[in-house]
N, C-alpha and C positions, 0 to 999 in steps of 0.2 A: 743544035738545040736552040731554038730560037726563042723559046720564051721563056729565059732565064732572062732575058734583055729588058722583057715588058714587067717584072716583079720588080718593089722594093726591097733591099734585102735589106734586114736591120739583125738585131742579138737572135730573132725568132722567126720563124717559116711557120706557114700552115702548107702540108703535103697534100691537102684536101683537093687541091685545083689543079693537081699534078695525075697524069699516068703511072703506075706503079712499076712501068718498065723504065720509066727516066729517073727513078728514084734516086740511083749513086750519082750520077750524073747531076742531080740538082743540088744533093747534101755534098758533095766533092766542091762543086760551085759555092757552095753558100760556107762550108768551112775554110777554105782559102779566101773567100772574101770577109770573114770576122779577121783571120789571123791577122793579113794586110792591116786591119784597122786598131789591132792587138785588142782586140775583145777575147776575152778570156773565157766566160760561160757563155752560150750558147742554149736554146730553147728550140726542139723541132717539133712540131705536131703533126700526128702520125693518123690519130683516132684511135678509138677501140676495133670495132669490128671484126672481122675476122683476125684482123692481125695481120695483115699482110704487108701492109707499109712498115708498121714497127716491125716485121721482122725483117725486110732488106732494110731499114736503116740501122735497124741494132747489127747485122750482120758484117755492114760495109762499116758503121763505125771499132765494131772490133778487130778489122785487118785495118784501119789506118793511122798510121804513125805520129799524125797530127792530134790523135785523141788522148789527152793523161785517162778520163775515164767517164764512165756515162751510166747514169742511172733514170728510172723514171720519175718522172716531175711527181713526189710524194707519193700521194694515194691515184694522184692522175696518173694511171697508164696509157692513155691516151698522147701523152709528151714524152717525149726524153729531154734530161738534162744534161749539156756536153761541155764538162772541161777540154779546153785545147790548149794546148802548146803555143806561146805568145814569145 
């Protein structure tokens, strides 16, 4: 997956510029890259829409052991907000 190379990654992602089949694949990348840096919360943007990216990132973040827990950013369901293990 090569353009995980060409993104800045910081506390937050936008999924928007992504494929929805490299999705674990980018959120796996981007939660090992906060931990390394010990960021603690984390911001992903998924969108509304059909729902399709929030539900593989809600999915993949509830099997991984790196997540204390994750909720959506307030009234924005279009974000999730992710405590990780630091």
């Amino acid at each position: 997956m090569d353009q995980i190379n060409n993104i800045d990654l910081s506390h937050e992602i936008d999924l928007h510029f992504f494929s929805p089949k490299d999705t674990e694949f980018i959120v796996n990348e981007f939660i090992g890259f906060n931990i390394e840096r010990k960021i603690g919360r984390v911001k992903i943007i998924h969108g509304k829409g059909k729902s399709v990216q929030k539900h593989i990132v809600q999915q993949y973040l509830s099997k991984d052991k790196r997540v204390i827990k994750f909720s959506n950013d307030g009234a924005n369901w279009g974000s999730t907000i992710v405590d990780l293990v630091i």
